[in-house]
N, C-alpha and C positions, 0 to 999 in steps of 0.2 A: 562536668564532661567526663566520655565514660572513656578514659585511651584503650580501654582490653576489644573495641567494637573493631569488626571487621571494618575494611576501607567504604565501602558503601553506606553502610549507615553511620560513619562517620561523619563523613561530610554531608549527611544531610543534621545531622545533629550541629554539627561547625554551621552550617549554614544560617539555620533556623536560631540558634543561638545570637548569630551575627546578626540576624534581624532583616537579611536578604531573602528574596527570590528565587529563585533560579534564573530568570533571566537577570534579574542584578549580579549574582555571580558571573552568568556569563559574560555578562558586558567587565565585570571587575577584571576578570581575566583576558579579555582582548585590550583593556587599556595598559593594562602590565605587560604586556607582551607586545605588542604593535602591533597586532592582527586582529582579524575579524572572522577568521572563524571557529573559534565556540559560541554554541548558541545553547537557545534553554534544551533542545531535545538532546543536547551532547549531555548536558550537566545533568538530566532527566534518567540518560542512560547511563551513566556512572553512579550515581546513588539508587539504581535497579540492578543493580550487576550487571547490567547487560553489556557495557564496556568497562575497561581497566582503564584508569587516565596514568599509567605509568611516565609517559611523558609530560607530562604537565603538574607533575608532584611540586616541585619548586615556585612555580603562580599561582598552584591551588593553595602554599602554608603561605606565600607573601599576602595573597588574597582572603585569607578567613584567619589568619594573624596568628599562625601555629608555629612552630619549628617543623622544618620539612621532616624531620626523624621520626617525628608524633604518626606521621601521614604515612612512610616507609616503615614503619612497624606494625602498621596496621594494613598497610599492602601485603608483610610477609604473611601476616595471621589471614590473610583472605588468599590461601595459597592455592584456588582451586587453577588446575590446567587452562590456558586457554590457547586459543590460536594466534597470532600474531599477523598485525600489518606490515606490509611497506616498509609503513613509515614508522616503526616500532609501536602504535597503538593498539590495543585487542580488538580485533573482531567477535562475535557471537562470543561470549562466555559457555565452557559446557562444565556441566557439575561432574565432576572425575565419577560420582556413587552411580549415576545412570548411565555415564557412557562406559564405565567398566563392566557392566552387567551383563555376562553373556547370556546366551539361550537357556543355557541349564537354570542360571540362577547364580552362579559361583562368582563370584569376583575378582577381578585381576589385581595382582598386586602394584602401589603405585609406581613403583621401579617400571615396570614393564608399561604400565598407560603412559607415564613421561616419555618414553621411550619412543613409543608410536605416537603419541604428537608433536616430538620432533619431526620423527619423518614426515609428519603430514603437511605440517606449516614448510620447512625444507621444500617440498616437491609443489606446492603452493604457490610461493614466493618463486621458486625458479620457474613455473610457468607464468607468472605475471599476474596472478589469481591475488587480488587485496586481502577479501574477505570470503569464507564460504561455514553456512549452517551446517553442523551436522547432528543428525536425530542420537538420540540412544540406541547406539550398537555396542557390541562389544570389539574389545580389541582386534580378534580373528577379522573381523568385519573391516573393522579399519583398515589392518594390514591389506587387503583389499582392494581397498580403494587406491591407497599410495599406489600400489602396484600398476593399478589399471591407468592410474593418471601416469605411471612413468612408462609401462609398456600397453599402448591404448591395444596393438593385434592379439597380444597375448592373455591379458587381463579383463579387457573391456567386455562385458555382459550382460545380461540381463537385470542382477543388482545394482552393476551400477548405472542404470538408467532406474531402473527402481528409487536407489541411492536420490540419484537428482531431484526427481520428481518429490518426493518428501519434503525434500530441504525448500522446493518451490511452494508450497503447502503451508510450508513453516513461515515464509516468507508473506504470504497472502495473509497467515495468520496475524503478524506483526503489525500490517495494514489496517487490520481491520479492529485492532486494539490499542495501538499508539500513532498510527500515520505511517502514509508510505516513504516517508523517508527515513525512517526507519528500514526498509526491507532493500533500500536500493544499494548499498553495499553488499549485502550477502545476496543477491540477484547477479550485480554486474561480475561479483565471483562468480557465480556457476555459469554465466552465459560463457567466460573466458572459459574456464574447464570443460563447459560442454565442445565446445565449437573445437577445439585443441582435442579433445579425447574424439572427437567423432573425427577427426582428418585421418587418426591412423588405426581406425579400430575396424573390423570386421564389416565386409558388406552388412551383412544382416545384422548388426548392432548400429551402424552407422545413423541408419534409418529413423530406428527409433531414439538415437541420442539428437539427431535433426531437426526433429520431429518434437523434444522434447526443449532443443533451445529453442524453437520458435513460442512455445508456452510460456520460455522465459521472457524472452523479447518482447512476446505483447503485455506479459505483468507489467515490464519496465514502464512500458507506452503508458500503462492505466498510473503507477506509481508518479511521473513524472507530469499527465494529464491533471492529476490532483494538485501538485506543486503548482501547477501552472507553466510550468515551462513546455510552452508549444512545439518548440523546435526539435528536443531531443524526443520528447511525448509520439512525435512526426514521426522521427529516424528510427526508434524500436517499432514502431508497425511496422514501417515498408522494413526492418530487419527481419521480424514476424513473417510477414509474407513471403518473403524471399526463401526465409529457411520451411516455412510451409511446402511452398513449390516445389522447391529438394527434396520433403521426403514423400509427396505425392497424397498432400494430407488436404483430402478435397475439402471437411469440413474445418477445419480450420481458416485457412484459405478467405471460406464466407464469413466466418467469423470474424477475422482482421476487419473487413471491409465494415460488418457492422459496427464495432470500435470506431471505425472512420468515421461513421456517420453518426454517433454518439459525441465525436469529437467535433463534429461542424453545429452539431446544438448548441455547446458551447459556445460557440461565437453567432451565434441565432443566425446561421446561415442556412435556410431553410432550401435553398434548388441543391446546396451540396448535399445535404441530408437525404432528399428525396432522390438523387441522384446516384449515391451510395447503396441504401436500402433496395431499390429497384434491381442492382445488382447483386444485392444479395437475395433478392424474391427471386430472381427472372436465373439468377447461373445454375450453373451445374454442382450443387455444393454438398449435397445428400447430409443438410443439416439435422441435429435433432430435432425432434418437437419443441423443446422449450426453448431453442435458440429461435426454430423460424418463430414462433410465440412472440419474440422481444421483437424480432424484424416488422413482424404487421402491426406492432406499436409503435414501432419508432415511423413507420410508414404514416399513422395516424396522427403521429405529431406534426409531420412535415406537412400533410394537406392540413392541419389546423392553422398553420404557417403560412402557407403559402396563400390559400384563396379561401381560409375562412370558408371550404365546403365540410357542414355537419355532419352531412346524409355521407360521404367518403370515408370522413373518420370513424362514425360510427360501425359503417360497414367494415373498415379495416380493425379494431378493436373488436370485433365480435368473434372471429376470422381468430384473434391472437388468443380470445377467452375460449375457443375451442383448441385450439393448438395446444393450449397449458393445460387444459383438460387433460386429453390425449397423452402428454409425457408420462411415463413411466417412474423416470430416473430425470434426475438433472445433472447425475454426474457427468464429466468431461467436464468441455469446453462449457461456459456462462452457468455456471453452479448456482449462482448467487440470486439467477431469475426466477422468483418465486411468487404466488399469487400475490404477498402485501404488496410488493415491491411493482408489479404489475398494476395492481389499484392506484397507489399513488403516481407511476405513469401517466394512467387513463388520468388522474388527477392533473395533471401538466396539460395533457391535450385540452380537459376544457376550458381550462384559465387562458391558452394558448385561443382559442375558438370563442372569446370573448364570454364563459359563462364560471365567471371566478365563485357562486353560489355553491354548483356543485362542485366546484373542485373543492370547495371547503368542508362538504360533506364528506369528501372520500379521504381529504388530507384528516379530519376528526376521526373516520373511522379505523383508519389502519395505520396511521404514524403513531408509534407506539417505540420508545425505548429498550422494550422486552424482543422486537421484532426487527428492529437495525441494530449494527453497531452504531459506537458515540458518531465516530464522522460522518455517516448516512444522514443516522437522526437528523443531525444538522446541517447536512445542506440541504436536506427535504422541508426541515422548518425555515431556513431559507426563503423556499418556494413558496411556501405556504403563510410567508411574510407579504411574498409579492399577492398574493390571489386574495389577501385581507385588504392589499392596497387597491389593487384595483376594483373591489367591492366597496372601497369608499369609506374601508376601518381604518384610521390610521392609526389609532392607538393600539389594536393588537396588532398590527403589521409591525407595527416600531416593538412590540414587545418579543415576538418571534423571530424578528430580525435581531435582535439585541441575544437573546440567548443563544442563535446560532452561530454569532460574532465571536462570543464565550468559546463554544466549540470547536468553532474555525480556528483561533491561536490555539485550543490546547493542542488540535490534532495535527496542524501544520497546515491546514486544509485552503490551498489558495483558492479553488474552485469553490469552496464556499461564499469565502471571504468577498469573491467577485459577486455572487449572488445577493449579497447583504447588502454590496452598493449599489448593486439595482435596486434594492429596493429603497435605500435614501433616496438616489435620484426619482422616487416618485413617489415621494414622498413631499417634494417639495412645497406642495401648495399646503399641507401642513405643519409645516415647516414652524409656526408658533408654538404648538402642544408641545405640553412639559414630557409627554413623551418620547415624542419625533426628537428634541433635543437633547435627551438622554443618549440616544442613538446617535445621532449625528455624534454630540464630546465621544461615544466611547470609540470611533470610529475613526478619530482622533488623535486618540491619545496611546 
């Protein structure tokens, strides 16, 4: 064992040595402790740097069988700045050499960065803010921010909605690399800081800091949507819309509502879907191109749903492949709507409209690892678990299902995980093959 390693690759070295998991550690340390909550994405982010376990030093050495001193000497040597919580654990780790970096290039000395992220966690903590990302700025920048967060009239500007809007970026990123719960800390910070810095800040900053919690809110919705937790997934949309309405942000607005009806797919509720979408075809919403694009798809899903009419979906999918044409830009609002992601769509509708062949062709042609991230990839192989089942494969169904299962724990991904048991449950009539049984124990276990 190396004791000179920083705290992070420490314990993953302690771990691996101990012949544990990461979820075995976490479960080690909830039974040391009486509690249940660390889990593998906490011990995941402590051997990433991405958190400090300062508080949990003493069940991390009883748990991998060290002397707590081994683990506090190798905290001090991992002495980079970080933010603090609440509840004294770290939020986002920031490397002091990039966020010291000003514009010129100069660097701050550490006296002076320690310095300003007291203040910032200080002004943080006293708004009620847990956790919040911050990009690579420099000091001046920082000081900044504090300022704007303690005097929102006097401070509050155009950076720091800029400010925001990054860290929400940074956040989506986190998503789309390790699961979103990962990002829902450094989210439900800025939505507190936004919403507090916009009560006393300038008309005309107001707007657009309103404007930019509602961006946060609906992240949350999608972050929480994936978890599967329906209820709170529920409350940041209509949070989303509501602060939409405030700053008079008409597409966005249409956009919540598409969200809505992405969220009644999920429970294959096809008259909410179509009910939703219609409203955002028929309002007032002066959407971009590639967002109405996703609308006359998800419109195609719901007639594949509802009445099994071909000749509706196809016209409405045609309608979407000129829309996506047409965009320019995908920036803004629904980034992420892009032709593959649209193919494998049109892929759902057919499986959805009883013609699971072609959707096997579309799911071959464009589900690609190179072209989702991990959690995508897998809950689209998921889908394309189910469209092997109902073509009457059950052994690649059980094999696409099983590897998205893979994916689903590493990424947190409930919405997948739900997908996978649909595809058990129809699986049942194969229910013999040494495949289908593979799936079922891993499902299991």
């Amino acid at each position: 064992m190396s004791t000179a390693a920083e705290l992070p690759a420490l314990l993953k070295q302690l771990r691996e040595q101990a012949g544990m998991s990461q979820s075995d550690l976490a479960a080690r340390l909830c039974a040391i402790t009486s509690t249940t909550t660390v889990t593998r994405t906490e011990v995941s982010r402590w051997e990433r740097g991405r958190r400090r376990p300062e508080a949990w030093l003493a069940a991390l050495a009883a748990g991998l069988g060290v002397e707590r001193a081994v683990l506090e000497a190798a905290a001090e040597r991992d002495g980079r700045p970080a933010l603090l919580d609440a509840g004294g654990m770290c939020a986002q780790p920031v490397a002091a050499e990039a966020l010291a970096a000003q514009q010129t290039g100069t660097v701050e000395t550490g006296d002076e960065w320690t310095r300003v992220s007291e203040l910032l966690r200080r002004t943080f903590l006293k708004r009620g803010v847990a956790a919040i990302a911050l990009p690579a700025v420099g000091v001046g920048e920082l000081q900044h921010i504090a300022a704007a967060l303690e005097d929102a009239r006097r401070y509050a500007d155009a950076a720091l909605v800029e400010h925001f809007r990054s860290c929400i970026d940074e956040a989506a990123g986190l998503d789309r690399t390790v699961g979103a719960a990962a990002g829902i800390p450094v989210v439900l910070g800025l939505v507190t800081a936004i919403d507090q810095t916009a009560r006393d800040a300038r008309p005309e900053v107001r707007r657009a800091l309103v404007r930019t919690a509602a961006l946060a809110a609906e992240l949350l919705g999608w972050f929480y949507r994936d978890l599967g937790a329906g209820r709170p997934a529920g409350y940041w949309r209509d949070r989303a819309m509501e602060w939409a309405q405030m700053a008079a942000d008409s597409a966005m607005q249409g956009y919540v509502l598409l969200k809505k009806a992405q969220a009644a797919w999920d429970e294959r509720d096809a008259v909410g879907m179509m009910a939703f979408v219609q409203a955002v075809q028929e309002g007032p919403w002066r959407l971009p191109p590639h967002v109405q694009a996703e609308a006359a798809q998800q419109a195609a899903r719901a007639h594949a749903m509802l009445d099994q009419d071909a000749n509706a979906m196809e016209a409405e999918i045609e309608q979407a492949r000129e829309l996506l044409t047409e965009a320019t830009s995908s920036a803004g609002i629904g980034p992420h709507f892009n032709k593959a992601l649209f193919e494998l769509q049109v892929a759902i509708c057919h499986a959805e409209v009883g013609s699971p062949d072609r959707a096997l062709e579309l799911y071959e042609a464009n589900l690609t690892q190179a072209a989702f991230s991990k959690r995508d990839f897998g809950y689209f192989l998921s889908l394309k678990g189910a469209a092997y089942a109902a073509a009457k494969d059950p052994d690649n169904a059980a094999t696409s299902a099983l590897s998205a299962l893979e994916i689903a724990r590493a990424t947190d991904s409930a919405r997948t995980h739900r997908e996978v048991l649909r595809v058990v449950g129809r699986l049942r009539t194969w229910q013999q093959r040494p495949a289908v049984q593979e799936l079922r124990q891993a499902v299991l276990t």
